[in-house]
C-alpha positions as CSV (number, residue, x, y, z in Angstrom):
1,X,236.4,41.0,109.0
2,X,237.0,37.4,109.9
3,X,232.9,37.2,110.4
4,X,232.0,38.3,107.2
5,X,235.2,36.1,105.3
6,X,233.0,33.0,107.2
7,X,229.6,34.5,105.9
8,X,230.7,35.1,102.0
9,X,232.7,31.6,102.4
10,X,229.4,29.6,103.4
11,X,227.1,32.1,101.4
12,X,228.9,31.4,98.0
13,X,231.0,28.3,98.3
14,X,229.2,26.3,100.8
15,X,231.8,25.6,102.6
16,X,232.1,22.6,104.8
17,X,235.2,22.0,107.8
18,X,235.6,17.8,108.6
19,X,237.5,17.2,111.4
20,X,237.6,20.3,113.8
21,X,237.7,18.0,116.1
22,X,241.0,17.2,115.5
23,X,241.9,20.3,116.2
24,X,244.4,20.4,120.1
25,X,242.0,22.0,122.3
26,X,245.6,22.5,124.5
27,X,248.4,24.2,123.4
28,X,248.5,25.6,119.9
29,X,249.7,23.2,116.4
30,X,250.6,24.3,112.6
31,X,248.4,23.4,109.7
32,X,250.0,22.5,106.5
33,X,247.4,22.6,103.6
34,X,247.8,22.1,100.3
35,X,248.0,25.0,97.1
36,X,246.1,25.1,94.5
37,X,244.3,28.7,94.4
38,X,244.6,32.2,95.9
39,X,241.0,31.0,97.7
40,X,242.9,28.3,100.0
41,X,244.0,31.1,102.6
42,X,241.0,32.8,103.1
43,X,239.0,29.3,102.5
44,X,241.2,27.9,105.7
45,X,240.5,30.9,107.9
46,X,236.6,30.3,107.6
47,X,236.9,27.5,108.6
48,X,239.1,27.6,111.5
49,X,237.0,28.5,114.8
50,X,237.2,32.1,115.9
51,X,238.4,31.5,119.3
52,X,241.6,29.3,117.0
53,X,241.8,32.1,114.2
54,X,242.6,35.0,116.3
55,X,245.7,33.2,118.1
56,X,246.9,32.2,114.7
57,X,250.2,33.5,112.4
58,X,250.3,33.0,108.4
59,X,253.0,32.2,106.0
60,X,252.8,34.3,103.1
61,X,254.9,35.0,100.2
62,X,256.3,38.7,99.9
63,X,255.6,39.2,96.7
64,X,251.9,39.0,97.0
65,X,251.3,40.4,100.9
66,X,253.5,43.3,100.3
67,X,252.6,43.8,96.6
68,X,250.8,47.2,97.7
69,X,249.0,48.8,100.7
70,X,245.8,47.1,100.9
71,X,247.5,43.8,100.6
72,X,250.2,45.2,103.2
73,X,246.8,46.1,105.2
74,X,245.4,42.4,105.3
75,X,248.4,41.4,106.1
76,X,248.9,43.1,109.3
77,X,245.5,42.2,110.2
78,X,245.7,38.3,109.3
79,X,249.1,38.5,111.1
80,X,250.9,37.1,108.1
81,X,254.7,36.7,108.0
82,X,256.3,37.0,104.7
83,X,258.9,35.0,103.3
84,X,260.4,35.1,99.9
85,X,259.1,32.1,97.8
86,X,261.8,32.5,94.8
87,X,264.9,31.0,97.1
88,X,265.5,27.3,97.9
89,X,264.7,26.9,100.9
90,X,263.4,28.9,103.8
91,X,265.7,31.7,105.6
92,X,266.9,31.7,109.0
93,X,265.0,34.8,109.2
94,X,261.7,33.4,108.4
95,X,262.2,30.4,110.4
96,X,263.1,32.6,113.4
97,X,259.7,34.2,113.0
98,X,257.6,31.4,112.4
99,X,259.8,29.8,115.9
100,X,259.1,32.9,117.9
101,X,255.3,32.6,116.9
102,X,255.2,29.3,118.0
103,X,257.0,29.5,121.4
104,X,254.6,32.3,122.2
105,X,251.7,30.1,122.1
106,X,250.1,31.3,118.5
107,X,248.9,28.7,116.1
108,X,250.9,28.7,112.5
109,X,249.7,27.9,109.2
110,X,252.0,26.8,106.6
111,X,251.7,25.8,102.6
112,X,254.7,23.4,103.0
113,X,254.2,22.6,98.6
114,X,255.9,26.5,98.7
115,X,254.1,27.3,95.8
116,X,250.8,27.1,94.0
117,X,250.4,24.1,92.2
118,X,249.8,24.8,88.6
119,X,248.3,20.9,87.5
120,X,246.1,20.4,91.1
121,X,248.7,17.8,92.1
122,X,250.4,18.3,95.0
123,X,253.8,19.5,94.7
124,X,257.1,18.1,96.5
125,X,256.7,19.7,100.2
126,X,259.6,21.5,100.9
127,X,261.5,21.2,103.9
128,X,261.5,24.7,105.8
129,X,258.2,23.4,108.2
130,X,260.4,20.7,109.0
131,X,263.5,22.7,110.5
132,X,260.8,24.9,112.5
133,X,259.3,22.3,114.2
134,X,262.2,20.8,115.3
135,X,263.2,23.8,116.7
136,X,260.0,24.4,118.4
137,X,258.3,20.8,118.7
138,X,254.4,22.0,118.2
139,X,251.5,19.2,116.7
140,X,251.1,19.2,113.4
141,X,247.4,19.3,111.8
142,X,247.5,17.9,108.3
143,X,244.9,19.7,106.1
144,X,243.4,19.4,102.5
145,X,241.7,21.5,100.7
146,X,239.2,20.7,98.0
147,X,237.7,22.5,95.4
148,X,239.4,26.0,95.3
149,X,241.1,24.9,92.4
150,X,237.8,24.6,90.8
151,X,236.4,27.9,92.2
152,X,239.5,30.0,91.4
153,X,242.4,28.1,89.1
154,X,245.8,30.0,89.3
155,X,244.6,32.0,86.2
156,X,241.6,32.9,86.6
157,X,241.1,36.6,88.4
158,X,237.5,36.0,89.8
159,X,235.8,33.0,91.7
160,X,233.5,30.6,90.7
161,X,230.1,29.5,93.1
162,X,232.0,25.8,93.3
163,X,231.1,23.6,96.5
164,X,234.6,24.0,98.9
165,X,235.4,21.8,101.7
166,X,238.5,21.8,104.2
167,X,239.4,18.2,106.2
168,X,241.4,19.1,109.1
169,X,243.2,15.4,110.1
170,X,244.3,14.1,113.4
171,X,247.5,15.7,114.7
172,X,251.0,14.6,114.0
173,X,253.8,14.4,116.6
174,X,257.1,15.6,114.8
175,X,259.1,13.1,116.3
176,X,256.8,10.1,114.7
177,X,256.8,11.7,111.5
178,X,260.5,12.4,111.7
179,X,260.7,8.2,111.8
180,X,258.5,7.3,109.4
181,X,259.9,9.6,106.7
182,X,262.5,8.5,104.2
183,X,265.6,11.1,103.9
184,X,268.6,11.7,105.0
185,X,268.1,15.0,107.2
186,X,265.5,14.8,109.6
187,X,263.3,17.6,108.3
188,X,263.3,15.7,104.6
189,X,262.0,13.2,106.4
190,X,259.2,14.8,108.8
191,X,257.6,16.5,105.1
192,X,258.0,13.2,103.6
193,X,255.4,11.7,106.1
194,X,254.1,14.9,106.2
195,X,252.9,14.9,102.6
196,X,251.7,11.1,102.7
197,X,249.2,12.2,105.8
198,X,248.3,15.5,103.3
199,X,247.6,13.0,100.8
200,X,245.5,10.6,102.5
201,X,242.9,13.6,103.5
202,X,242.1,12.9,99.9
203,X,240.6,9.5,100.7
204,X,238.3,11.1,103.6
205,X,234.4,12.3,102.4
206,X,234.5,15.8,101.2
207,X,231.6,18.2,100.1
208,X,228.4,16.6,101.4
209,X,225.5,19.3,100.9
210,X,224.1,19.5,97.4
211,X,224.0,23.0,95.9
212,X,220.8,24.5,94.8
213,X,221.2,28.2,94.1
214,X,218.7,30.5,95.2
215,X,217.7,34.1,95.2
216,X,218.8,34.5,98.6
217,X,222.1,33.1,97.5
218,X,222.6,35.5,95.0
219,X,222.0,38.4,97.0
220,X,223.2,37.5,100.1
221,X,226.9,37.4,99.2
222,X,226.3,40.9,97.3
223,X,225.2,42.8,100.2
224,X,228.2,41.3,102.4
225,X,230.6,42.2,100.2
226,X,229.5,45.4,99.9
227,X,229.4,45.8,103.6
228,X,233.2,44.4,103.4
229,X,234.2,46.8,101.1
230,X,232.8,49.6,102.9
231,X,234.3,48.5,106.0
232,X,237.3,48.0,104.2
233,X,237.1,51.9,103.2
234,X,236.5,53.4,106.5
235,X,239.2,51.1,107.8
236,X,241.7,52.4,105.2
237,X,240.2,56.0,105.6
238,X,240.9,55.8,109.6
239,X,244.2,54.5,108.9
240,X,245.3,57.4,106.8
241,X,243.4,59.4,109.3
242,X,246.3,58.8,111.9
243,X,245.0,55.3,113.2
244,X,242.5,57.0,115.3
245,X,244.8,59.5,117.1
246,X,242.9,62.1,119.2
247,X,243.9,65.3,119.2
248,X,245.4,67.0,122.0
C-alpha cells in the first residue's frame, strides 16, 4: 500500500522531500506538520523512508478515521490513533497513547494546528504535543508542507496535478524549545518555538522540478490506482473472509 501511495504521490504531484537528512538515524522523533488539506497525511507518508514509515504512529481525528469501515480499515493499517478534535485540548487518554507509542520506540506524527486551516495560514499550535513530550522527551522534527492546499483545498472532494513538496527541518530538543518559548506553562511554551521553527521551513527552497505533463503521466497514475483499488478490494474481501482463517 505504502509503495503505491509513494508511486501516485511522485506520479501526480511530483513530489519532492528536503531535508531527510534531518531525519535521527537513532532512536525514533515526532513530526509536527502543518494543515491545510486532507492530502498532507498521505503527502507526509510518501515521503518518509519506508524503513521510518513502518515504525511510525498517526494522530487522527475520530471523526474522520472512524467515519466508516474502510476509513476504520486505513486506519489500522497506517496505525493511526484517534483523538477527538472538537474538545480543548488533548485527553489524558490520547496523550497516554501517543506516550506509550513513543516509549516503545515508534516514530509519531502530529498536526499540532489541531485542525485544518481554512485561509492556508497556519493556525495557533495547540498545546497537547507539548504535554507528550514532556512526558516522554523524544526529538522533534519540524515539517512543512507546501502545496496540498493548492492540490486539494478543504472544499474541494478531488485533487488537483499541483507540484507538492515536504521540508523535513533539523530536530528540536524539547528542553530548548521549552526555553525559548514564551508562556506560562511549559508545553505553551515548547509549541510556541515549536510553531516559529514550522514557520521558518517556509523560508527554505521548495518545489524545484518543473512540471511538464506527459502521456505517461496521465496514465501512469490511472493504472496504479486501479491496482490500489483492487488491492484495496481483495484486502477488504479477505477481511470479511475471516482475516485469512484456515479451516480446520
Amino acid at each position: 500500500m505504502f509503495i503505491l501511495l509513494k508511486g501516485l504521490a511522485r506520479l501526480l504531484f511530483r513530489l519532492e522531500a528536503h531535508g531527510l537528512e534531518n531525519l535521527p538515524r537513532d532512536g525514533n522523533f515526532v513530526l509536527t506538520p502543518n494543515h491545510s488539506s486532507m492530502l498532507d497525511a498521505p503527502m507526509v507518508a510518501a515521503a518518509l523512508p519506508l524503513e521510518q514509515l513502518r515504525r511510525t504512529t498517526w494522530i487522527g481525528g475520530q471523526d474522520v478515521m472512524l467515519q466508516n469501515p474502510l476509513m476504520r480499515l486505513v486506519s489500522r493499517l497506517a496505525q493511526v490513533l484517534p483523538i477527538d478534535r472538537f474538545v480543548s485540548g488533548t485527553g489524558v487518554r490520547e496523550m497516554a497513547l501517543a506516550v506509550a507509542s513513543l516509549r516503545q520506540d515508534n516514530n509519531l506524527v502530529w498536526f499540532p494546528e489541531g485542525r485544518l486551516s481554512r485561509t492556508g495560514k497556519m493556525l495557533p499550535f495547540r498545546e497537547g504535543i507539548g504535554m507528550v513530550v514532556e512526558q516522554a522527551s523524544t526529538p522533534i522534527v519540524p515539517v512543512y508542507i507546501q502545496g496540498t492546499r493548492d492540490a486539494m483545498p478543504p472544499d474541494q472532494a478531488l485533487p488537483s496535478l499541483k507540484p507538492i513538496s515536504v521540508t523535513f527541518g533539523p530536530p528540536c530538543d524539547p528542553n530548548e524549545l521549552a526555553a525559548q518559548g514564551e508562556g506560562e506553562l511549559t508545553a505553551t511554551r515548547l509549541v510556541s518555538a515549536l510553531q516559529t521553527q514550522v514557520a521558518a521551513l517556509m523560508e527554505q527552497p521548495q518545489h524545484t522540478q518543473p512540471r511538464h505533463l506527459t502521456k505517461g503521466m496521465v496514465l501512469a497514475p490511472i493504472a496504479l490506482v486501479g491496482v490500489a483499488f483492487a488491492a484495496m478490494a481483495g484486502l477488504i474481501w479477505w477481511l470479511l473472509k475471516g482475516g485469512g482463517r484456515r479451516n480446520s
